[in-house]
C-alpha positions in Angstrom: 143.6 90.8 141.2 142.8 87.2 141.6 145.7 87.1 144.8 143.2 89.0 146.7 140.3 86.2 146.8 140.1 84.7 149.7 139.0 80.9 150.6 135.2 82.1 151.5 134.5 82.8 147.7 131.6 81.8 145.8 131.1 83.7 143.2 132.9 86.2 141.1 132.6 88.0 137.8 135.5 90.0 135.9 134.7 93.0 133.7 137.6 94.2 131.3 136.4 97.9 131.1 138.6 98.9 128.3 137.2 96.4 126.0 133.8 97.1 126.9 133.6 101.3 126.7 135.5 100.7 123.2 132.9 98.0 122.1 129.5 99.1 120.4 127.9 97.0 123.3 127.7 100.2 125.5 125.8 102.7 123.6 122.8 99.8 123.8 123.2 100.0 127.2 120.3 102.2 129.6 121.5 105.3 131.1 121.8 103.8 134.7 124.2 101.6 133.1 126.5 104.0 131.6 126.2 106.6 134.2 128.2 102.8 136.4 130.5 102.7 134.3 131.3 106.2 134.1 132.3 105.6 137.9 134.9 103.6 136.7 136.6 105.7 134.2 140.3 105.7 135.7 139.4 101.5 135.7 140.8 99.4 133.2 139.2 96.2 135.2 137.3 95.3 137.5 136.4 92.0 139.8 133.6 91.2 142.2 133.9 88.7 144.7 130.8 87.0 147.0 131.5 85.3 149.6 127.4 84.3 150.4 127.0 87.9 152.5 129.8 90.8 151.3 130.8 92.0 148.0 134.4 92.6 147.9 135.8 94.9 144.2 138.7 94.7 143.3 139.8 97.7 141.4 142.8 97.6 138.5 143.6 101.4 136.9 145.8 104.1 137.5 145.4 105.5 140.8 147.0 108.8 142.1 145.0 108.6 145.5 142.8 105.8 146.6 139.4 105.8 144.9 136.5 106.7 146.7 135.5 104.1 149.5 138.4 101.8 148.7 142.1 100.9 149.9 145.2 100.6 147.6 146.5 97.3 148.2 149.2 98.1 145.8 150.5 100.6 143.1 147.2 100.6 140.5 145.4 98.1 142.6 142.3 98.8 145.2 140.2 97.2 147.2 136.5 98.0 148.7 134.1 96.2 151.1 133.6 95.8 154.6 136.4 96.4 156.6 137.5 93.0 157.3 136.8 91.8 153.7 139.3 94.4 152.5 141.8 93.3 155.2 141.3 89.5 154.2 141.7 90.6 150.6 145.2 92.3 151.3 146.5 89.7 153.7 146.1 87.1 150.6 147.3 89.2 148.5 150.4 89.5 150.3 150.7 85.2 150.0 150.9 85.7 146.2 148.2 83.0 145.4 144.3 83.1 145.0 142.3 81.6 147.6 139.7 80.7 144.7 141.6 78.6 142.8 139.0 76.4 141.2 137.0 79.4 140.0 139.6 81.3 138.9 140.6 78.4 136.4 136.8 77.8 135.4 136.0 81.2 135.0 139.3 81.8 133.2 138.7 78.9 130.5 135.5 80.1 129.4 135.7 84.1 129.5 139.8 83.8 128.0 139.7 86.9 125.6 136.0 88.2 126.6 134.8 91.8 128.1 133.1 90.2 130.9 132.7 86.4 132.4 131.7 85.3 135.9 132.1 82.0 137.2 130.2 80.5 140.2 130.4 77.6 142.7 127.2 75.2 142.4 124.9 74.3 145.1 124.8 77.8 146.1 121.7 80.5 145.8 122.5 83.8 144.1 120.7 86.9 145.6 119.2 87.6 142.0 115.9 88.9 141.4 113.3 88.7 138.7 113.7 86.5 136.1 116.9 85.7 136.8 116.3 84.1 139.9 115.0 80.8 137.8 119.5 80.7 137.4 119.5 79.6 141.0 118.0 76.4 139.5 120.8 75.6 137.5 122.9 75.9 140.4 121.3 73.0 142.1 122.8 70.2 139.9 126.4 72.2 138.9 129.6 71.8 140.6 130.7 75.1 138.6 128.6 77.6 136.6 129.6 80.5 134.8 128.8 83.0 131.6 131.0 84.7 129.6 130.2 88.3 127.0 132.3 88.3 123.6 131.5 91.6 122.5 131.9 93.3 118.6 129.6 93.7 115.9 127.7 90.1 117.1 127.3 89.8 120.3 128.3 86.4 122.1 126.6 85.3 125.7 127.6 82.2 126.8 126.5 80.0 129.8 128.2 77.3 130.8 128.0 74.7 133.7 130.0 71.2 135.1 127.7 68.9 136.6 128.4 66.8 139.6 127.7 63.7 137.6 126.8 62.2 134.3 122.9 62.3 136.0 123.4 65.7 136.7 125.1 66.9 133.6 121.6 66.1 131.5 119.5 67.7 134.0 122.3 70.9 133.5 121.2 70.6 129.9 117.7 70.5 130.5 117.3 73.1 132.6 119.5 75.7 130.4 116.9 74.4 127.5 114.2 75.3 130.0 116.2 78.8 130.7 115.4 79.8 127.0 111.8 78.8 126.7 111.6 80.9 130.3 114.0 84.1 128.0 110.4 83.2 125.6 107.7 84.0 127.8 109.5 86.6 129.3 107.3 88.8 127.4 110.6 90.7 126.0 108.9 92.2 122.6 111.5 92.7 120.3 112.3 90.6 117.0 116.0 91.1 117.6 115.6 88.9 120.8 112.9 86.5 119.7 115.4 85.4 116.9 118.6 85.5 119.1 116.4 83.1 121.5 115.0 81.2 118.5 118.6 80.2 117.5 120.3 78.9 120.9 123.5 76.7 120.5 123.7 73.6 122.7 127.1 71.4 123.0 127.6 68.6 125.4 131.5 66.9 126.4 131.3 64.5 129.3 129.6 66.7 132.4 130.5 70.0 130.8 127.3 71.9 128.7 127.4 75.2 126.9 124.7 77.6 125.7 125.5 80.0 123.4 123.2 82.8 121.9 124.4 85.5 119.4 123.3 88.5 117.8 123.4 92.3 117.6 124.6 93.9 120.9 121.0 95.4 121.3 119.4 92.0 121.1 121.5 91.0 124.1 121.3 94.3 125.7 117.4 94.4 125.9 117.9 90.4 126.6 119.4 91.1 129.7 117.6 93.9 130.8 114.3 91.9 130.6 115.6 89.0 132.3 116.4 91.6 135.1 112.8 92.8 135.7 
């Protein structure tokens, strides 16, 4: 899957579907949400790429005809997007190598094991709305960003960002502080999210900071979903 990025990507996020439908994550999930991943049910994984204007999926499952919309690049691998950016996405494929290599290895390190991690290139601005918009701020001072979902009976969401410089790096770590007082006065009313946000975990090694949060899958569930409003 990670062959077919090509050198324009800034962003991408991974889902491993099998791990999520199996974990008790999804039945917190809204309907919208499941009715998704439903699409998705010959998938086993699953990876978005942005290159700053098209969103190119990259399909892993077991395909007896092409899924709807999108081109076998090979056996049990498929490809969807605009034309071209399924026909950049094959053409690297055929090189063997990734043409994200830097994001590949970030996002790998941090979401090694997990359901779901992305990993994005700093200095960029995320077409996110809502809330979530404020994570274009964090951006600003990262050289890499990303968040990664351990999912069981406690939840795990973890951010994580490298800044440019050791300048940057505590401005990184004040602005993910300042991402969970934002999570506060969200106006999200539910205990199990006040105390996953009342109990944040900060760590700090040289320009690299990490946020993690825990708690019951619905906490993180209605979390997310009230960020997204």
């Amino acid at each position: 899957m990670a062959s077919c990025l090509t050198r324009d990507t800034l962003a991408l996020a991974v889902a491993d579907l099998d791990k999520l439908r199996a974990s008790p994550f999804v039945a917190s999930l809204s309907d919208s949400a499941r009715d998704l991943l439903a699409q998705y049910g010959n998938d086993s994984k699953l990876l978005l790429a942005w290159n700053g204007r098209d969103l190119l999926i990259i399909r892993r499952g077991l395909f007896k005809t092409p899924p709807p919309g999108s081109t076998i690049v090979e056996p049990g691998l498929a490809a969807a997007g605009t034309p071209r950016r399924v026909s950049a996405a094959i053409a690297q494929h055929h090189t063997g190598a990734t043409g994200a290599p830097d994001l590949i290895d970030y996002g790998s390190q941090i979401g090694a094991g997990r359901a779901v991690w992305l990993a994005v290139s700093g200095g960029i601005a995320l077409p996110l709305n809502g809330n979530l918009a404020n994570l274009n701020h964090l951006l600003e001072d990262a050289k890499l960003a990303g968040a990664a979902l351990d999912l069981g009976e406690e939840t795990f969401l973890r951010v994580d960002a490298k800044g440019r410089t050791a300048d940057s790096a505590d401005r990184l770590e004040q602005r993910l502080r300042a991402l969970v007082s934002m999570a506060k006065e969200a106006g999200i009313h539910s205990p199990e999210v006040e105390e996953l946000l009342n109990s944040p975990s900060m760590a700090r090694s040289g320009p690299d900071v990490t946020l993690t949060l825990s708690a019951p899958p619905g906490a993180v569930a209605k979390l997310l979903a009230g960020l997204a409003r």
